[in-house]
VOPAGU-2260 file (C-alpha; in pm, 1 decimal, decimal comma):
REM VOPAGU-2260
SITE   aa  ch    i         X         Y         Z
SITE  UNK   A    0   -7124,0   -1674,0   -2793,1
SITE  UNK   A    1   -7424,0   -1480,7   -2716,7
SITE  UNK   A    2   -7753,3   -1646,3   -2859,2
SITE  UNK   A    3   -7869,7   -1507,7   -3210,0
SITE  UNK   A    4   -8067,0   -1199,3   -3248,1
SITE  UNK   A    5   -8293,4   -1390,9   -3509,0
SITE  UNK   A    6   -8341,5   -1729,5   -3625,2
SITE  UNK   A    7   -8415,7   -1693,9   -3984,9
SITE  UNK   A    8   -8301,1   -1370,2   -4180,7
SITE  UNK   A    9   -8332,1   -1290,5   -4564,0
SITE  UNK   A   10   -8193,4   -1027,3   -4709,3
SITE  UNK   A   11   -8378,4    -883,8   -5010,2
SITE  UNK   A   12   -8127,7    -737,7   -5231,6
SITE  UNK   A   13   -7758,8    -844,1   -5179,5
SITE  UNK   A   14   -7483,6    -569,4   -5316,8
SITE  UNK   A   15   -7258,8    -373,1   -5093,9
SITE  UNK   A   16   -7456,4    -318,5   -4776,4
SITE  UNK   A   17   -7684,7    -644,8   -4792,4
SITE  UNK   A   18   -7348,5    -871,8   -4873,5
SITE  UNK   A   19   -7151,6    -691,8   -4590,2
SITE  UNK   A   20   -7477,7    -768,7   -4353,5
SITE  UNK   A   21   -7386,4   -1106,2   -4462,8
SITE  UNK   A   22   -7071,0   -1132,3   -4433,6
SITE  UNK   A   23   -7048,1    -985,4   -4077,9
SITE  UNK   A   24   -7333,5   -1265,1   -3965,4
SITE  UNK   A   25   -7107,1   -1509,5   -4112,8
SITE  UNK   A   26   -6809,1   -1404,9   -3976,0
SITE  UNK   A   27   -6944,5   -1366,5   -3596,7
SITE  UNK   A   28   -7232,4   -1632,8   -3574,8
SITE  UNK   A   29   -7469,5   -1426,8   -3377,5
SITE  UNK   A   30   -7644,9   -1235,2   -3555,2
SITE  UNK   A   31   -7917,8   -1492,4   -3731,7
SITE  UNK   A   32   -7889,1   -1880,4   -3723,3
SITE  UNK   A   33   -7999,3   -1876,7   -4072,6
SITE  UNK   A   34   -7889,9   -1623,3   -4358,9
SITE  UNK   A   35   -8135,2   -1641,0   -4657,6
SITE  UNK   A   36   -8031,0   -1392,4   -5015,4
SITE  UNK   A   37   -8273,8   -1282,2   -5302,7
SITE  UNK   A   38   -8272,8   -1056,9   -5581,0
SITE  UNK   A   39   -8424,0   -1013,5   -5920,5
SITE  UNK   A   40   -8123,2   -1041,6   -6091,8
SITE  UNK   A   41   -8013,5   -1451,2   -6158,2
SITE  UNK   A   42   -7668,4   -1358,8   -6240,1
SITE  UNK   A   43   -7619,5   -1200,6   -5902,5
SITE  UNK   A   44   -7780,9   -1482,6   -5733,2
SITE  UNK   A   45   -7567,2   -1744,4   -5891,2
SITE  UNK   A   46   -7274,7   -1500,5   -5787,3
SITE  UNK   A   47   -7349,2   -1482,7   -5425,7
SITE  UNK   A   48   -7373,7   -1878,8   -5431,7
SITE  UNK   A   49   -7014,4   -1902,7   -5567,3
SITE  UNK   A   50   -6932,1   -1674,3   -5223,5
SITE  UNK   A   51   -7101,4   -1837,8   -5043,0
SITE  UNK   A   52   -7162,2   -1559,1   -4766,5
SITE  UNK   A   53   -7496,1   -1671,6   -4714,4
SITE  UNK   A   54   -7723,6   -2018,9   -4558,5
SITE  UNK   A   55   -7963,6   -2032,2   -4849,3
SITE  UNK   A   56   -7954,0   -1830,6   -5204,1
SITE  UNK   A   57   -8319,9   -1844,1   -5305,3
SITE  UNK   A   58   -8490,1   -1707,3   -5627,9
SITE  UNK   A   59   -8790,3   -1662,5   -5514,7
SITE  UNK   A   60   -8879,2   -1360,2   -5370,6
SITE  UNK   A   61   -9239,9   -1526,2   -5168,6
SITE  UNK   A   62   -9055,1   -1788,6   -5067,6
SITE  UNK   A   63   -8729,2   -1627,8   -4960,2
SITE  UNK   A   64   -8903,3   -1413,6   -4693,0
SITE  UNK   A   65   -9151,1   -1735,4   -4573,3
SITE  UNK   A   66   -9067,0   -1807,6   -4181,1
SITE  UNK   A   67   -8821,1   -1535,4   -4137,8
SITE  UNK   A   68   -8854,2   -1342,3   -3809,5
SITE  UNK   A   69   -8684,1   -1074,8   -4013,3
SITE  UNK   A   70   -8687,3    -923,6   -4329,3
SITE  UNK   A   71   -8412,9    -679,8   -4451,4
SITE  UNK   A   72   -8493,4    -453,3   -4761,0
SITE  UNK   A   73   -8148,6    -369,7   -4926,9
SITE  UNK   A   74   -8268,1    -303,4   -5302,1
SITE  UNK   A   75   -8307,3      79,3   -5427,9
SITE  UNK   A   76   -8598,0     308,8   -5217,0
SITE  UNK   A   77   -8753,6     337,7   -5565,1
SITE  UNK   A   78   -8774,7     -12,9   -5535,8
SITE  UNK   A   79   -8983,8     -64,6   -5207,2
SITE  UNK   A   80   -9309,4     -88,8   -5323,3
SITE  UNK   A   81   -9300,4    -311,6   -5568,1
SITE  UNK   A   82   -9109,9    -538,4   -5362,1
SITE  UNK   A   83   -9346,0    -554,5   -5050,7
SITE  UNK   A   84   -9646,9    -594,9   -5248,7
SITE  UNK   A   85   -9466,2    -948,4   -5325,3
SITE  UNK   A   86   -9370,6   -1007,1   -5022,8
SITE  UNK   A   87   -9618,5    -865,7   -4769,6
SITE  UNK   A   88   -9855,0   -1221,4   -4823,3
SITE  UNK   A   89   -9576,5   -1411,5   -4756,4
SITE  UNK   A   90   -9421,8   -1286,9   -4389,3
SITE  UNK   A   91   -9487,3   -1428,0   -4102,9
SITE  UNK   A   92   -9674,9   -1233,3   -3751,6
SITE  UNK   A   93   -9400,4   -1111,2   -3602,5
SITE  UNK   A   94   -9158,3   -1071,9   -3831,0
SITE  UNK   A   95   -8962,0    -725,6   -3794,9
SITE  UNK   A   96   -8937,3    -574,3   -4151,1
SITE  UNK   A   97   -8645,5    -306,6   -4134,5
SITE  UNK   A   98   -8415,8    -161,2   -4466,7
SITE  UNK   A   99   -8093,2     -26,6   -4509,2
SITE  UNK   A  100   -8262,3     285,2   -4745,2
SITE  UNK   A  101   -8079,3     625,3   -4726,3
SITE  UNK   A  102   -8450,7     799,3   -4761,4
SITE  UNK   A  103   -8681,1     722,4   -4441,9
SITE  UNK   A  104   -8979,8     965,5   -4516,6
SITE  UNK   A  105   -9039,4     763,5   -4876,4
SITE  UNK   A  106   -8963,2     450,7   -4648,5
SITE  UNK   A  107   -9234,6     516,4   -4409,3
SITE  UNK   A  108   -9489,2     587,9   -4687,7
SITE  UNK   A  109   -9400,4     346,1   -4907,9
SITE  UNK   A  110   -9413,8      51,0   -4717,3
SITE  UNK   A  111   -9650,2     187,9   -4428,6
SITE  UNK   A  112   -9993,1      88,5   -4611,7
SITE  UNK   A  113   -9861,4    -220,3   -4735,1
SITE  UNK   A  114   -9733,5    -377,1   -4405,9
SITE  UNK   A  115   -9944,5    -685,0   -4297,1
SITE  UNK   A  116  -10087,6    -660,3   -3896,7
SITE  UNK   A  117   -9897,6    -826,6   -3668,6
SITE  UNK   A  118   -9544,9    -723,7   -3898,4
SITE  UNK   A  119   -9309,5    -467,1   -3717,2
SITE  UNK   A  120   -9187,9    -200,6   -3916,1
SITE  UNK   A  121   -8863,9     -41,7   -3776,2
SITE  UNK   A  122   -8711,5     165,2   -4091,3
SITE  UNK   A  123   -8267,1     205,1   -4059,8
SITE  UNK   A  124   -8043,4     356,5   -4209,6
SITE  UNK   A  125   -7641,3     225,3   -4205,2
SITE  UNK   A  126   -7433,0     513,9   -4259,4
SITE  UNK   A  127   -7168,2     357,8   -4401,6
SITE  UNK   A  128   -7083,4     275,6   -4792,5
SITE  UNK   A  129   -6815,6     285,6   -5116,1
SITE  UNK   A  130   -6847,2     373,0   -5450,2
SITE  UNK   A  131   -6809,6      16,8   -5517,5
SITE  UNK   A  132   -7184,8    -224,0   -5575,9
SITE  UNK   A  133   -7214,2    -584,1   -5594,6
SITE  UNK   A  134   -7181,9    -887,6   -5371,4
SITE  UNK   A  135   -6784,2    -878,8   -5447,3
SITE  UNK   A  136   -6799,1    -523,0   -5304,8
SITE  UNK   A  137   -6925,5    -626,0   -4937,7
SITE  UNK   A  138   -6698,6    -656,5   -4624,7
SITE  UNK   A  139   -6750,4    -739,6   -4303,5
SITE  UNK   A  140   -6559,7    -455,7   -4135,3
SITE  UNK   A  141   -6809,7    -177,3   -4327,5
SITE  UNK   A  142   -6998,5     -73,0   -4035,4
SITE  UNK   A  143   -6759,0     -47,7   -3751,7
SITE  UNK   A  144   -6730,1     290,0   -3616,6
SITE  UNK   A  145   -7017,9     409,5   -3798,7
SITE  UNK   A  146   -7336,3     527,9   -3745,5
SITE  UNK   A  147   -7684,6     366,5   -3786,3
SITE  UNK   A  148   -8013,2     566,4   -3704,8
SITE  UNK   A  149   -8287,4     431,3   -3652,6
SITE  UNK   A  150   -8689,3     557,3   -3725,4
SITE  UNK   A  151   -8890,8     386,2   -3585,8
SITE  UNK   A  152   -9270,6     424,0   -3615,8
SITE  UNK   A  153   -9436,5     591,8   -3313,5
SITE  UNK   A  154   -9613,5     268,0   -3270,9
SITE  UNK   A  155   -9374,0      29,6   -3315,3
SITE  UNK   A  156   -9326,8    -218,3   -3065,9
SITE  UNK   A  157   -9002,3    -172,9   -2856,6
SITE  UNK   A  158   -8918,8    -520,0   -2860,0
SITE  UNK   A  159   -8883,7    -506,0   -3259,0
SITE  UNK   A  160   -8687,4    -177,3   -3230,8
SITE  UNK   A  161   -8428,8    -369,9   -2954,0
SITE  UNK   A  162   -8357,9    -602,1   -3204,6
SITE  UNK   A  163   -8292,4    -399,6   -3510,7
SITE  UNK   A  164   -8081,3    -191,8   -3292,3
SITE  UNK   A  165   -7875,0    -516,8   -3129,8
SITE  UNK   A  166   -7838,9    -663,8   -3491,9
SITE  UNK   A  167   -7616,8    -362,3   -3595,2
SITE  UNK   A  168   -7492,7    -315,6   -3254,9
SITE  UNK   A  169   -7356,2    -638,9   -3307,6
SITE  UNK   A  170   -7233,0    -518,5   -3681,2
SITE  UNK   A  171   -7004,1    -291,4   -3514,0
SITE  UNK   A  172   -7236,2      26,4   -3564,9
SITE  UNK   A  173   -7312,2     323,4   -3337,0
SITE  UNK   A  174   -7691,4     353,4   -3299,1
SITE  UNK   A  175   -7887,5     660,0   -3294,9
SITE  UNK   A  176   -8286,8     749,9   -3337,4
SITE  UNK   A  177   -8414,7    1004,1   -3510,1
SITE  UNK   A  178   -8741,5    1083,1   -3660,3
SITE  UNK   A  179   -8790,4    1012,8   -4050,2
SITE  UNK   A  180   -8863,7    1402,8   -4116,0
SITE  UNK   A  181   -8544,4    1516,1   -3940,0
SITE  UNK   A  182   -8344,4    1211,5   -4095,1
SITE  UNK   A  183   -8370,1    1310,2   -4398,4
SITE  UNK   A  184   -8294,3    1693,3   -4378,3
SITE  UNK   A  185   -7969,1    1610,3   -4213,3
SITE  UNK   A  186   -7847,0    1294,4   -4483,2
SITE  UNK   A  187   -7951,9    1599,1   -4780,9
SITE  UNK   A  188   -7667,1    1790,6   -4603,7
SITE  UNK   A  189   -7404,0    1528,0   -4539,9
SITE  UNK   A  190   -7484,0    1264,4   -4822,4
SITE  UNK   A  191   -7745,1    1390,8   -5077,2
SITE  UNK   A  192   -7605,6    1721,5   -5154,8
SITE  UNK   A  193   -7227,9    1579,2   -5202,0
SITE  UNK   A  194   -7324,3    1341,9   -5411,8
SITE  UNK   A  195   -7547,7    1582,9   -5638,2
SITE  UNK   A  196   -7252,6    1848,3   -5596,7
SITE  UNK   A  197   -7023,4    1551,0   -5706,5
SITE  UNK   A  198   -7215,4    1432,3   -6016,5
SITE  UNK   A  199   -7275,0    1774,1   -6124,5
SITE  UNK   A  200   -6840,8    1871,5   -6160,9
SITE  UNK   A  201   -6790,5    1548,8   -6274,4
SITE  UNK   A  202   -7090,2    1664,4   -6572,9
SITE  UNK   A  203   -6922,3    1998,1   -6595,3
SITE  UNK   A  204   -6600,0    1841,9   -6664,7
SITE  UNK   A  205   -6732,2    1602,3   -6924,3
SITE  UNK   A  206   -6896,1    1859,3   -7111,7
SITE  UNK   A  207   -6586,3    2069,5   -7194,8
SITE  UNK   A  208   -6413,5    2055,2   -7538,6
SITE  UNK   A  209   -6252,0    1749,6   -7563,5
SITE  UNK   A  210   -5902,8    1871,7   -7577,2
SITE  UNK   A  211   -5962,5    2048,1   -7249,2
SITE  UNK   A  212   -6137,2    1762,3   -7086,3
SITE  UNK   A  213   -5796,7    1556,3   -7157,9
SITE  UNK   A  214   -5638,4    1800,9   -6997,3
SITE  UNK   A  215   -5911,3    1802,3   -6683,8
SITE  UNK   A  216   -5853,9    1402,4   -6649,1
SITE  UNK   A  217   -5460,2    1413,5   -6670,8
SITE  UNK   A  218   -5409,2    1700,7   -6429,3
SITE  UNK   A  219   -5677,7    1591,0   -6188,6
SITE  UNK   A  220   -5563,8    1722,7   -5864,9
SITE  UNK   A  221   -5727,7    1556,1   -5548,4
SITE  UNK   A  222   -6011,2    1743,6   -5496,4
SITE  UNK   A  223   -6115,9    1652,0   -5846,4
SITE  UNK   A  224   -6040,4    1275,8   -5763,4
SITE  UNK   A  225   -6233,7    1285,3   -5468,1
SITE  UNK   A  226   -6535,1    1387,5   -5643,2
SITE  UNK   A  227   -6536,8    1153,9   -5934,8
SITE  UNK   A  228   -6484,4     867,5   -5631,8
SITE  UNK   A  229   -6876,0     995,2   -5492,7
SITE  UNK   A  230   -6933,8    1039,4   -5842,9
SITE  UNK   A  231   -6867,8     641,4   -5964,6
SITE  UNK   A  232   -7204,6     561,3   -5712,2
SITE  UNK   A  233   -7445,5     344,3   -5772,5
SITE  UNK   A  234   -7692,6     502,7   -6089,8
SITE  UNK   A  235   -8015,0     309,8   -5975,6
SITE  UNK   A  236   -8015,2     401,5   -5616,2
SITE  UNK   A  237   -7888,7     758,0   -5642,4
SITE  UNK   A  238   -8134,0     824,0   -5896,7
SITE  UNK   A  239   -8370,7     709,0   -5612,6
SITE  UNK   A  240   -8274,8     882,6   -5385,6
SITE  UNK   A  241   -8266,7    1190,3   -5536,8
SITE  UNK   A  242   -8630,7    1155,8   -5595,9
SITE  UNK   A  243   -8734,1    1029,1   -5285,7
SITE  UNK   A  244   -8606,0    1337,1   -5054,4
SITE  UNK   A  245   -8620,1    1553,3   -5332,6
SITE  UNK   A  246   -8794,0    1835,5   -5071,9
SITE  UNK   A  247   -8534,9    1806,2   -4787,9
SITE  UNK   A  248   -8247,6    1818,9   -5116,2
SITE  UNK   A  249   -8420,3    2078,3   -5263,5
SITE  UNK   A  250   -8431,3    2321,8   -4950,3
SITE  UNK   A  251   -8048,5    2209,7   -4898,2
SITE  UNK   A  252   -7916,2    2300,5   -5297,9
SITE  UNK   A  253   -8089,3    2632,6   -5246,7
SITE  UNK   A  254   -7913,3    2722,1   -4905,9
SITE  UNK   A  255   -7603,4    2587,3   -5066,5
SITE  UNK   A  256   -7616,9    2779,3   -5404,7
SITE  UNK   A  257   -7685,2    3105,3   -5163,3
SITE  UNK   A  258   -7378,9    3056,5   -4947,5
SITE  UNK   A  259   -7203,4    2972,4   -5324,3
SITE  UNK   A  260   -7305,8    3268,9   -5459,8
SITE  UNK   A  261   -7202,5    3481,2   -5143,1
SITE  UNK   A  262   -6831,4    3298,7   -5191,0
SITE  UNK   A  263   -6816,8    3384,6   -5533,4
SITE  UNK   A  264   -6889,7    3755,0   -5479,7
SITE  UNK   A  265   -6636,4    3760,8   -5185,9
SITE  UNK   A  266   -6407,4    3630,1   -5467,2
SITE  UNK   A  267   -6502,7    3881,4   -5720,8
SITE  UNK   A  268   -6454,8    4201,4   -5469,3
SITE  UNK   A  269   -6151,4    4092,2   -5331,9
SITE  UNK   A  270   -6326,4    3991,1   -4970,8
SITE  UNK   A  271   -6022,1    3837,0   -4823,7
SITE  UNK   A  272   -6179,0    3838,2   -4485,4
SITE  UNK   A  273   -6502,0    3672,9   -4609,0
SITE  UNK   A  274   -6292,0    3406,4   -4779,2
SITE  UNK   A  275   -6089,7    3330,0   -4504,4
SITE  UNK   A  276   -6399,3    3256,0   -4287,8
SITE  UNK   A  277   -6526,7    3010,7   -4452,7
SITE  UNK   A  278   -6164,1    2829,4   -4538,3
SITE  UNK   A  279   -6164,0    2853,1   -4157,1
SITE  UNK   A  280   -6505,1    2701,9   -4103,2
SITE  UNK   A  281   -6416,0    2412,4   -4351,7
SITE  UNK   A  282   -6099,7    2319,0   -4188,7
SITE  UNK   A  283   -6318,1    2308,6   -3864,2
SITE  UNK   A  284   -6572,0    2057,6   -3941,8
SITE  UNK   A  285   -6286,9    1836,6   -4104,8
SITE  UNK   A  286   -6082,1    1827,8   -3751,2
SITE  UNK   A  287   -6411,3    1754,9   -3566,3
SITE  UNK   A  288   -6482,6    1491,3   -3782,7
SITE  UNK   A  289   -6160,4    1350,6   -3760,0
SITE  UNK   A  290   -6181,6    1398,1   -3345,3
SITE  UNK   A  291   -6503,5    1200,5   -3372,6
SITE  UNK   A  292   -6354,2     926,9   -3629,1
SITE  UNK   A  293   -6542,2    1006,6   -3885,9
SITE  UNK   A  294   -6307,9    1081,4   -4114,6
């Protein structure tokens, strides 16, 4: 077995993506030596101790991160700076600090200020999730096959960015680097957006007379069902994400309500040619994404 990518590891924040970190170290042994868990939340602490997924389950957020040689932030974005400014007198020179966060611009400004010297910052981003939260909700098969990018700082040291990149190389994940600004104009488009989209029918739907709504939820074909599936996310980190690349969102819901608008007036004038197009376009991006095994 190839030697550990870190000795000492805590995740802060254990529910789908921080218990499936776990897991996978567990399961393969060469990822850290030592797994340490916190959260604010005792229940979920007492939880992940009767999995026990992880080396040490520890309350404290100070001491949870003391003597790691790296520091995973898997709690909300909205989250981040309240959490380093616990944390950030309590790591150790060259620890790496990286996250999990599906914002990297908010990441970067967040915990940029608050990093001590001799930390390395390398922000990530796993591509890879359910609708489900929780430590139950964790596997260790989540990341294989999918991608994780990477963004780093331009002065973070390589070494640090080797590592990050390793530990979910080893997690089964396809790496890629990209800057923070371009990041998160492309996850708006293939994350953000479907998810807002998602919420938003799921709204529309509730809000009908309840006599039609019953009808809505009985009927549901399975384009309906796939949205309320985005739709039963997390509430605490979609909220936070929302408002942490609320520009980059923003820009994408207006190009989107443009091209929606153009559909809908295709509709209206009987533009069959119009219509088709874009039927065409959708079925194209689903085969490439099935050619790529993304899908």
């Amino acid at each position: 077995m190839a030697e550990p990518v870190f000795n000492r590891l805590c995740l802060v924040g254990i529910g789908l993506i921080g218990s499936s970190i776990a897991r996978v170290a567990k399961k393969r042994g060469d990822i850290a030596r030592t797994v340490v868990a916190t959260t604010r939340r005792a229940e979920t602490l007492a939880r992940v101790r009767e999995l026990g997924i992880v080396d040490v389950v520890e309350d404290d957020l100070g001491k949870a991160v003391e003597g790691c040689d790296c520091v995973v932030l898997c709690v909300p974005v909205g989250a981040y700076a309240g959490v380093m400014a616990q944390i950030a007198p309590h790591l150790a020179p060259g620890c790496v600090l990286t996250d999990v966060g599906s914002t990297k611009g908010s990441v970067v400004r967040d915990l940029g200020p608050l990093v001590p010297a001799g930390v390395q910052l390398v922000p990530a981003h796993p591509m890879a999730g359910t609708e489900y939260s929780g430590p139950d909700a964790g596997f260790a098969e989540l990341f294989e096959g999918r991608y994780c990018i990477l963004t780093p700082l331009p002065d973070s040291d390589p070494a640090a960015v080797e590592k990050v990149r390793e530990m979910w190389r080893r997690c089964g994940s396809m790496i890629e680097t990209l800057d923070p600004a371009t990041h998160d104009k492309i996850v708006a488009v293939v994350s953000h957006l479907p998810h807002l989209i998602a919420f938003t029918i799921c709204g529309t739907a509730d809000d009908l007379a309840e006599e039609t709504k019953e009808a809505v939820l009985k009927f549901a074909a399975s384009g309906f069902r796939d949205f309320t599936r985005i739709a039963a996310s997390d509430i605490d980190m979609w909220r936070d994400i929302f408002l942490n690349n609320r520009e980059a969102l923003l820009e994408m819901l207006a190009r989107f309500s443009e091209d929606a608008h153009a559909l809908g007036r295709a509709v209206r004038y009987g533009q069959a040619e119009f219509i088709e197009d874009r039927i065409r376009r959708g079925r194209k991006i689903r085969h490439e994404l099935i050619e790529r095994k993304q899908a």
